[in-house]
BAKOL-193296 format. One record per residue (C-alpha): residue in three letters; x, y, z. Coordinates in pm, 1 decimal. Example, Ala and Ser with C-alpha at 12.3 -4.5 7.8 and 13.67 -1.06 7.14 Angstrom:
BEGIN
<node ALA <1230.0 -450.0 780.0>>;
<node SER <1367.0 -106.0 714.0>>;
***
This chain:
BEGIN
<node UNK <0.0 0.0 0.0>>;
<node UNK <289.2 246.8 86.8>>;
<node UNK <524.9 149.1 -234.4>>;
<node UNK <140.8 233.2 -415.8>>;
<node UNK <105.7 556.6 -263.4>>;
<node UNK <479.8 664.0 -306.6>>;
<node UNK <437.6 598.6 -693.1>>;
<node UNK <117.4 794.5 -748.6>>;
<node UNK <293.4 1066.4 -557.3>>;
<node UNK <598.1 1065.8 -779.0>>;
<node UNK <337.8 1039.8 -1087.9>>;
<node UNK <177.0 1347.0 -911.4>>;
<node UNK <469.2 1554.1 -862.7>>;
<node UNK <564.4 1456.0 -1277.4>>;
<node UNK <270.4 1558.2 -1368.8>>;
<node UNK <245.2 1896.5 -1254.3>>;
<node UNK <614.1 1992.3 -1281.8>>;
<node UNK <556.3 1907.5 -1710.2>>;
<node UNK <227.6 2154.7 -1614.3>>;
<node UNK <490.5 2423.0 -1449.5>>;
<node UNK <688.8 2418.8 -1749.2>>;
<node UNK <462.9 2432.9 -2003.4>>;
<node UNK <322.1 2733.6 -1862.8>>;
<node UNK <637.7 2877.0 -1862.9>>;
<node UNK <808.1 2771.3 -2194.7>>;
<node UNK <975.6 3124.1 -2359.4>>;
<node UNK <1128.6 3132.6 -2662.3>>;
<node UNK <1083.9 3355.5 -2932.3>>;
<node UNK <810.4 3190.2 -3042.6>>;
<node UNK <500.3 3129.2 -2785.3>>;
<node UNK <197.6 2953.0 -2818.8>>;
<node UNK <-133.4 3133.1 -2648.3>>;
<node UNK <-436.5 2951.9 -2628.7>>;
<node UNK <-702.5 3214.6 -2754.7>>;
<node UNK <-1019.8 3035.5 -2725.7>>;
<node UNK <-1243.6 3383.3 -2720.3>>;
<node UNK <-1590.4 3440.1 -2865.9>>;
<node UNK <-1405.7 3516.0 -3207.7>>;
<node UNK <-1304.8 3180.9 -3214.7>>;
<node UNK <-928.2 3253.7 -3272.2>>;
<node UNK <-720.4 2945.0 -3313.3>>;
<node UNK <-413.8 2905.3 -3073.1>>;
<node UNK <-161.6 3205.6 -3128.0>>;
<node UNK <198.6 3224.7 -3152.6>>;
<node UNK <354.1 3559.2 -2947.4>>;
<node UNK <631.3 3651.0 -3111.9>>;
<node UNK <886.0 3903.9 -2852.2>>;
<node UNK <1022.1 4161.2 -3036.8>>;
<node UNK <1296.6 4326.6 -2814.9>>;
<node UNK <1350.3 4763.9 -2841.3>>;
<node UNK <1506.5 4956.3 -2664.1>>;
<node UNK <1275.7 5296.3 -2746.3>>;
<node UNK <1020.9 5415.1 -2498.4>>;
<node UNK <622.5 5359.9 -2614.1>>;
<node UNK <598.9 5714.2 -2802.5>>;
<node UNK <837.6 5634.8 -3069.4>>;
<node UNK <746.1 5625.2 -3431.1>>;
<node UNK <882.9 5237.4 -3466.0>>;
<node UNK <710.8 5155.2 -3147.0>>;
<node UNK <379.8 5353.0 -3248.2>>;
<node UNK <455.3 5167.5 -3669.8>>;
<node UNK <528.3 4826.5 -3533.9>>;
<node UNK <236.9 4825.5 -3241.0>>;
<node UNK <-17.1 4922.0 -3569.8>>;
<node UNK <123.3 4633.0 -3759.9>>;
<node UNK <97.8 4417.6 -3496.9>>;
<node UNK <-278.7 4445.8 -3432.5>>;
<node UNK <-289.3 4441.8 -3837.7>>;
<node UNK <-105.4 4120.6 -3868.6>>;
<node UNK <-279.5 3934.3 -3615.0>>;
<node UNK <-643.2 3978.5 -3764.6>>;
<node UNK <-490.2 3902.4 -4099.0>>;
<node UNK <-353.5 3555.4 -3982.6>>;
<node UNK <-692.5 3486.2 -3792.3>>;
<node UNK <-529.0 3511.1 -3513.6>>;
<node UNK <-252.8 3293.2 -3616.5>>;
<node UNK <49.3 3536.8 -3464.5>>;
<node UNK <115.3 3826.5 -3211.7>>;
<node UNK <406.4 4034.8 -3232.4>>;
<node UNK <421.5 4158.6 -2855.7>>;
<node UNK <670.5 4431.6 -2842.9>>;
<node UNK <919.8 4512.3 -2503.3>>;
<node UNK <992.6 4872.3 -2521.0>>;
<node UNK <1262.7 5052.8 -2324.3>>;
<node UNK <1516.9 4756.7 -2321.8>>;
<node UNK <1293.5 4553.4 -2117.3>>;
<node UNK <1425.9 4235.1 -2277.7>>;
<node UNK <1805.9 4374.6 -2248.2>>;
<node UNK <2025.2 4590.3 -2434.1>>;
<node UNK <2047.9 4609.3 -2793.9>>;
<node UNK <2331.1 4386.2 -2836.1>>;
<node UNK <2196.4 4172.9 -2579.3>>;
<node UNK <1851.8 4108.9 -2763.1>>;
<node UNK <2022.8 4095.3 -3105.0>>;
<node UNK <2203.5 3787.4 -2962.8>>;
<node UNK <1881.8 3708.5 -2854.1>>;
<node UNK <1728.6 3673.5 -3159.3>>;
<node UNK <1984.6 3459.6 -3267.7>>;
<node UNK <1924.6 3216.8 -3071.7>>;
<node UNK <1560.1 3166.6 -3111.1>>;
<node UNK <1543.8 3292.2 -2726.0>>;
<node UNK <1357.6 3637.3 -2864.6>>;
<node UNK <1191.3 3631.0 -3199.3>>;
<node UNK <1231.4 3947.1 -3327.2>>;
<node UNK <1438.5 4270.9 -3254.6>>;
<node UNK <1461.5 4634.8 -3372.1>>;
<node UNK <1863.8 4649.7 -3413.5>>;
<node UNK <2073.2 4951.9 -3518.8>>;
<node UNK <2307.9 4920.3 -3803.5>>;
<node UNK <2602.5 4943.2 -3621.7>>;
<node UNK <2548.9 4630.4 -3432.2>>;
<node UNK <2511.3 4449.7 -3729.5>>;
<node UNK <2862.5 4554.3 -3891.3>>;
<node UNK <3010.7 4298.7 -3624.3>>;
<node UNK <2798.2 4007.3 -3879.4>>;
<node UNK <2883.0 4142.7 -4151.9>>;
<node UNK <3089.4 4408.0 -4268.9>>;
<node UNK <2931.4 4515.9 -4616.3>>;
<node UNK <2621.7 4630.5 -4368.4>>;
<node UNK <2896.0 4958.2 -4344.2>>;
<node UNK <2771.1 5088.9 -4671.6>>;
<node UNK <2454.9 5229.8 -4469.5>>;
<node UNK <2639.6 5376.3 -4156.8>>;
<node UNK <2884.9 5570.5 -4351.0>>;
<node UNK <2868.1 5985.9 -4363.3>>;
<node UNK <2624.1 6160.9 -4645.6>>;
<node UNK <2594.1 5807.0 -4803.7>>;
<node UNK <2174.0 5933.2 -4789.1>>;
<node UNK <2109.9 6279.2 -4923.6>>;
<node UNK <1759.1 6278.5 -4797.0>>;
<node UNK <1512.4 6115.0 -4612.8>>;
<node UNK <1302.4 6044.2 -4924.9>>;
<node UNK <1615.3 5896.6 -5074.2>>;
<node UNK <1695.9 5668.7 -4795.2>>;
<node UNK <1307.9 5530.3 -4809.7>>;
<node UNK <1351.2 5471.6 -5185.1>>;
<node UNK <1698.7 5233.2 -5047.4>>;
<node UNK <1556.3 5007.0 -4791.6>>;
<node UNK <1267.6 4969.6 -4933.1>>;
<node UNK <1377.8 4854.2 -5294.8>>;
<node UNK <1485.6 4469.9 -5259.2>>;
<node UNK <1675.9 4522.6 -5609.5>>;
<node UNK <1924.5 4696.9 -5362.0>>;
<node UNK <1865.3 4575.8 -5044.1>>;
<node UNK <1780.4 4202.9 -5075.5>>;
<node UNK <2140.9 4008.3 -5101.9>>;
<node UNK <2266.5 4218.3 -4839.1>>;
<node UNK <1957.7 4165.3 -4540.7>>;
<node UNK <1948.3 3759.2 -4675.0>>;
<node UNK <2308.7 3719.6 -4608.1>>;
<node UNK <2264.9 3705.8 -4223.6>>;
<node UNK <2062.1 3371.7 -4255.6>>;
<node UNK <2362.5 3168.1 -4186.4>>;
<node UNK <2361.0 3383.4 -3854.9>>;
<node UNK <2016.3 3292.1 -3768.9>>;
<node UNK <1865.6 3584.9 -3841.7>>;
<node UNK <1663.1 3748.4 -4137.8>>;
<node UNK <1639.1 4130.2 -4207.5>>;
<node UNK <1264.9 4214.6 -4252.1>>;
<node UNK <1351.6 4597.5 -4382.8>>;
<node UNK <1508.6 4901.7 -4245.3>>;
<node UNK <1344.2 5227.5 -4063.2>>;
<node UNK <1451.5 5577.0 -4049.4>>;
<node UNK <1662.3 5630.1 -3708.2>>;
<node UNK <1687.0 6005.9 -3735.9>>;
<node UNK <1962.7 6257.2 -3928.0>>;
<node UNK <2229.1 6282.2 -3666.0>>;
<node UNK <2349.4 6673.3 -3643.3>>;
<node UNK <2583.5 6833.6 -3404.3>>;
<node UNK <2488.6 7060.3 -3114.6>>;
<node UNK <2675.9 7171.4 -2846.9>>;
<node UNK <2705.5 7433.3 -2582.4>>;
<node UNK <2929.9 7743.6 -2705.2>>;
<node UNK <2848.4 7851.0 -3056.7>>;
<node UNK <2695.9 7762.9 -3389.8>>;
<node UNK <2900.1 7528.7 -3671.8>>;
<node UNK <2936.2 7613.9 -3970.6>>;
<node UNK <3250.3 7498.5 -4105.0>>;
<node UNK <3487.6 7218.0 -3981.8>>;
<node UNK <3740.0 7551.2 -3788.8>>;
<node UNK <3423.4 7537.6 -3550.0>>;
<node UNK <3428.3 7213.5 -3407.5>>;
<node UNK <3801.3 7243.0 -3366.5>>;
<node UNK <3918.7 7102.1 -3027.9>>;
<node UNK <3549.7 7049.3 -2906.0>>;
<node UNK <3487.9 6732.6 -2777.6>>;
<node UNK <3174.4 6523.5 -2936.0>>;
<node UNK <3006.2 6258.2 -2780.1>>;
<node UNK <2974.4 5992.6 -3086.9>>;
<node UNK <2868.6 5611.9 -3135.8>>;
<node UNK <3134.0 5368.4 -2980.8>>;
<node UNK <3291.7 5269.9 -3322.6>>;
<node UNK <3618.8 5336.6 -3510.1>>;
<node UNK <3463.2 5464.0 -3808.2>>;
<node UNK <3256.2 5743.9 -3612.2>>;
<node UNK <3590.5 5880.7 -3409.7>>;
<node UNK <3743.6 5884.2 -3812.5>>;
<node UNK <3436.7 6078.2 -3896.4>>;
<node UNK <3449.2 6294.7 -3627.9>>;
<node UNK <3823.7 6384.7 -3674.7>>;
<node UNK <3762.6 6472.8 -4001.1>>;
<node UNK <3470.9 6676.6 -3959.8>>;
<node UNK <3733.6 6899.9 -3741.1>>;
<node UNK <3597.4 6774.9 -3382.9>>;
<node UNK <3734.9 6540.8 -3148.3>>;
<node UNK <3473.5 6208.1 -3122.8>>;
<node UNK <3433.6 6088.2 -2785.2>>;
<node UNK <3270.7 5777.3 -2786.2>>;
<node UNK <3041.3 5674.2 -2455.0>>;
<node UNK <2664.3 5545.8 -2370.3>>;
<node UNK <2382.7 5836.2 -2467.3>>;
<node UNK <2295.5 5770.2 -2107.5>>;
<node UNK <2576.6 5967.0 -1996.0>>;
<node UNK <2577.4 6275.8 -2251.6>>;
<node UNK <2364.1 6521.2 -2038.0>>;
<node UNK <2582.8 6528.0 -1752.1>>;
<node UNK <2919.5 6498.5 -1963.8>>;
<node UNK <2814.3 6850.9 -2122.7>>;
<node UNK <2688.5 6958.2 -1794.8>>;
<node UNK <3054.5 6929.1 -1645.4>>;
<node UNK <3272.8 6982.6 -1936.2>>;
<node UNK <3380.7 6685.8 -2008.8>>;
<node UNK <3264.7 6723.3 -2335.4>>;
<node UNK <3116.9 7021.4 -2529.5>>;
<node UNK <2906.7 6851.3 -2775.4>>;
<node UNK <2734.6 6543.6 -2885.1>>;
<node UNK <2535.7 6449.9 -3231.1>>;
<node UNK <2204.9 6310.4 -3294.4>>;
<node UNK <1834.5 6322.7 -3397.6>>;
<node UNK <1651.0 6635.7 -3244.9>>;
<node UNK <1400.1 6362.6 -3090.5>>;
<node UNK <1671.8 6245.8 -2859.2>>;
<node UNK <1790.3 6620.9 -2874.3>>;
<node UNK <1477.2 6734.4 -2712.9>>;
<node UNK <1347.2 6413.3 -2544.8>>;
<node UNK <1712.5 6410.9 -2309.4>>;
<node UNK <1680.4 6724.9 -2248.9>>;
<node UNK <2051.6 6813.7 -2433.0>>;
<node UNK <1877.7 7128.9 -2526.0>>;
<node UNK <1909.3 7243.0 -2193.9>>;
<node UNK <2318.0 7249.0 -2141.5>>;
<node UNK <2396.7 7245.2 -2582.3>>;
<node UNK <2147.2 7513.8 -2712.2>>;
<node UNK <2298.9 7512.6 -3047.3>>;
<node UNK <2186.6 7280.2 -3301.1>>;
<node UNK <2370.5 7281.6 -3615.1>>;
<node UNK <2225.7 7081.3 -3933.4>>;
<node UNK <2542.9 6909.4 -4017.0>>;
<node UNK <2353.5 6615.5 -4164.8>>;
<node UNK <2623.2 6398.2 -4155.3>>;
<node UNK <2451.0 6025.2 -4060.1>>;
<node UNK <2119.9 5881.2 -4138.4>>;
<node UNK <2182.0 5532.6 -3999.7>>;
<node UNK <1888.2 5317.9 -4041.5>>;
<node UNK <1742.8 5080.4 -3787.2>>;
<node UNK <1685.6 4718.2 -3919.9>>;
<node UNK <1373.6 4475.2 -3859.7>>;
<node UNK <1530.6 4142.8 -3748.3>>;
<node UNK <1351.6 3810.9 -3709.0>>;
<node UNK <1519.3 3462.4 -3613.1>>;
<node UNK <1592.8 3274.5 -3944.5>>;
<node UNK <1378.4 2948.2 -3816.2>>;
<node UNK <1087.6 3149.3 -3692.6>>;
<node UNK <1071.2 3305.6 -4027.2>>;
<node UNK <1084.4 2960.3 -4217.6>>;
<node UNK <832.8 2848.1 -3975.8>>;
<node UNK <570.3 3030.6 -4073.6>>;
<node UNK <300.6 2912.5 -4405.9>>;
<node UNK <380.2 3060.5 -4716.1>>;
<node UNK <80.6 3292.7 -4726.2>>;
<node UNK <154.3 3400.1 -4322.5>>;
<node UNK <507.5 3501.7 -4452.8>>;
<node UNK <380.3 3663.1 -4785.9>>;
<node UNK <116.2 3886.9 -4517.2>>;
<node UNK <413.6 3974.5 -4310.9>>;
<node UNK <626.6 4088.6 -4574.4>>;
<node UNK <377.8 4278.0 -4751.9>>;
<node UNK <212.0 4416.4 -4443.9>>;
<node UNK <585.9 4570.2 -4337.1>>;
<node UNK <644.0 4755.8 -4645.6>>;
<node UNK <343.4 4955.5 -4530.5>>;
<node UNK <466.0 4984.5 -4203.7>>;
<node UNK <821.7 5089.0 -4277.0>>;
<node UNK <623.2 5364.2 -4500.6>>;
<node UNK <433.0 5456.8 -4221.2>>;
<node UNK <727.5 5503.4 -3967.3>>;
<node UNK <906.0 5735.9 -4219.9>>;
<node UNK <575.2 5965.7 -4154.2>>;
<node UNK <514.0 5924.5 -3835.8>>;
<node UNK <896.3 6034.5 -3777.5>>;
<node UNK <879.9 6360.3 -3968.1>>;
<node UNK <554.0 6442.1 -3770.4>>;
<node UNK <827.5 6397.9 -3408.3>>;
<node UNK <1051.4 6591.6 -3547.1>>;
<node UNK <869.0 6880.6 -3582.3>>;
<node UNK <707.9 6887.2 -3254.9>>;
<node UNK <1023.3 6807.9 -3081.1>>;
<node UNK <1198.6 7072.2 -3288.0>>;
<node UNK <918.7 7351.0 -3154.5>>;
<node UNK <949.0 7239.8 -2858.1>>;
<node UNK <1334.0 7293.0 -2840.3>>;
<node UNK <1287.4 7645.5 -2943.7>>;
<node UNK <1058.9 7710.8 -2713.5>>;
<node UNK <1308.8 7604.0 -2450.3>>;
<node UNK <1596.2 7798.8 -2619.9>>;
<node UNK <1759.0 7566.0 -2901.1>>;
<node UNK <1896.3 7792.0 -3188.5>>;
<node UNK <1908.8 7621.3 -3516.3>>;
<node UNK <2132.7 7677.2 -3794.2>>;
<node UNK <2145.2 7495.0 -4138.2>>;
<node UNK <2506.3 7427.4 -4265.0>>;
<node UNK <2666.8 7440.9 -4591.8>>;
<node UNK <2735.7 7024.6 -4587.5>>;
<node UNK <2932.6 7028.3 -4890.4>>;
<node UNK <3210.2 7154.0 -4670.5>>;
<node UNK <3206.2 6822.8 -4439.2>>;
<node UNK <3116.2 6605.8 -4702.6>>;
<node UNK <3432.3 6665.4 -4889.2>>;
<node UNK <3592.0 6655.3 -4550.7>>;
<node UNK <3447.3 6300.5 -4487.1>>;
<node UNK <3556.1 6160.0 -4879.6>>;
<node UNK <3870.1 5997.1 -4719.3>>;
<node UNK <3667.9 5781.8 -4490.2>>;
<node UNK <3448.1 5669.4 -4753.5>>;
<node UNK <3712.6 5543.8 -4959.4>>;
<node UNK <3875.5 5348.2 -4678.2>>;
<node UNK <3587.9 5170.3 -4558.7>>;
<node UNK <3447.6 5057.0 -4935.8>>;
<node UNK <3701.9 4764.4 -4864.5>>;
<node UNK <3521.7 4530.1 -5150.2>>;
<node UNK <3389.5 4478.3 -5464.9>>;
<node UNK <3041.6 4395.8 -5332.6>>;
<node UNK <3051.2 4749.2 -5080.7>>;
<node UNK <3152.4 4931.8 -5382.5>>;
<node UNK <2864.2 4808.7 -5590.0>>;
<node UNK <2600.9 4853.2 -5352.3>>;
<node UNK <2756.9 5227.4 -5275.9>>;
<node UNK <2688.5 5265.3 -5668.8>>;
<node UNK <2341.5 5147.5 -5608.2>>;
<node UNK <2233.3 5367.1 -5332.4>>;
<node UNK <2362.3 5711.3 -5499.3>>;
<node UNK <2189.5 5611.7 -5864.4>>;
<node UNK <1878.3 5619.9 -5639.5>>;
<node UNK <1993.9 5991.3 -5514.5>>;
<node UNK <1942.4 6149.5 -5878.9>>;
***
């Protein structure tokens, strides 16, 4: 009777710890038993990892496409999204994604230069000469498509790119104009090699470090200036110690889509034929959404005491030609350079 009662407690204890875990079981791909009165069949949540807050124009495109995609696979899939690094740092979620842990991720470009190098192309100074001409890049697959499928073999799969913002310089003593004003000053750039070259030649000195730190780094003098979008401009509050904004221009790095390669392959046909063509209309609708920030957050600086200034570029960008020719290391970075400035005339 006791040997009886110890194995239905072991059988007991089995059972509910297989429960526990089934409950429980991440990944980047969930299953979600839907079972409302629309009958939805069981749903797959897939995590897509940011680190933005809720009132950015990816958060606001992607949350839209989201609700979008979900009705249009009957419920199929989900895309839950984790703003404000929730899921971990950038790097952190892009690795991730990799391994199937986190489905999907909103990476910046930089990140994926460690995969592969010919991603450069995009992150290099005045390789955009608009915003309109950077839409017509990332979303024509004639350019695009060899270069976001050649990360498969990584585990991952670029969906399509969004605007991140024109990075200009602003800083804390006086307007630039010309490379003899950001002589000696001190700019807080990205933490690579090719932004301190960039910097350097645009006549400043690039100090890489964490945006986190920025505000208080101008605040003390340990730098004078720092370079970005003026949503981060006005949303950190830079325009409080670096009233002058100057439109230098000089980056438009683009923010990618990226999906694990098996969750991708996992999906029907016709669910990954609704994704794709349901994102080109979401990348589309990011670009707008991102001009409307821009100009409130620009007003808004004024109003708190920005002063900005548009630049002569043609100045920098023949500053920055050197750097351009370095990093176009190959045949297949030239090319797709070619590509992207046919599409700027």
């Amino acid at each position: 009777m006791k040997k009886g009662f110890k194995l239905f407690s072991i059988l007991a204890v089995a059972i509910l710890m297989m429960s526990f875990l089934a409950a429980c079981g991440g990944g980047g791909s969930e299953s979600a038993s839907k079972g409302d009165s629309e009958g939805k069949k069981d749903t797959k949540v897939l995590k897509l990892g940011f680190n933005q807050p809720e009132n950015h124009p990816q958060f606001q495109a992607m949350e839209e496409f989201s609700e979008k995609f979900y009705e249009e696979t009957d419920g199929a899939y989900k895309i839950e999204i984790y703003p404000n690094e929730l899921l971990g740092a950038q790097r952190e979620v892009l690795e991730l994604v990799q391994s199937g842990t986190v489905a999907m991720s909103i990476t910046p470009g930089s990140l994926l230069e460690n995969l592969n190098q010919d991603f450069v192309v995009f992150n290099l100074p005045y390789v955009f000469d608009s915003v309109e001409h950077q839409q017509a890049v990332l979303n024509n697959p004639d350019v695009t498509g060899e270069l976001f499928s050649s990360l498969e073999g990584n585990g991952l799969t670029v969906l399509g790119g969004f605007h991140g913002g024109v990075r200009n310089v602003y800083n804390s003593e006086h307007p630039v104009n010309t490379p003899e004003d950001l002589a000696g000053m001190k700019v807080r750039v990205m933490e690579s090699d090719t932004n301190i070259q960039m910097m350097k030649l645009m006549g400043g000195v690039g100090t890489p470090m964490g945006q986190g730190e920025v505000y208080t780094a101008i605040q003390s003098g340990v730098i004078e200036a720092g370079e970005n979008n003026e949503l981060i401009y006005n949303n950190l509050k830079h325009v409080e110690i670096a009233p002058y904004y100057s439109y230098t221009k000089h980056l438009m790095v683009p923010d990618y889509l990226m999906i694990n390669a098996d969750v991708l392959k996992g999906m029907s046909e016709e669910h990954q034929k609704l994704l794709k063509e349901g994102l080109t209309s979401a990348f589309d609708r990011e670009f707008e959404l991102f001009a409307e920030f821009v100009a409130e957050a620009k007003a808004a600086a004024e109003e708190q005491g920005a002063k900005f200034n548009d630049v002569d570029i043609t100045i920098f960008q023949d500053a920055v030609a050197p750097l351009l020719e370095e990093k176009l290391a190959n045949d297949f970075q030239k090319d797709l350079y070619e590509k992207v400035r046919e599409l700027a005339q």
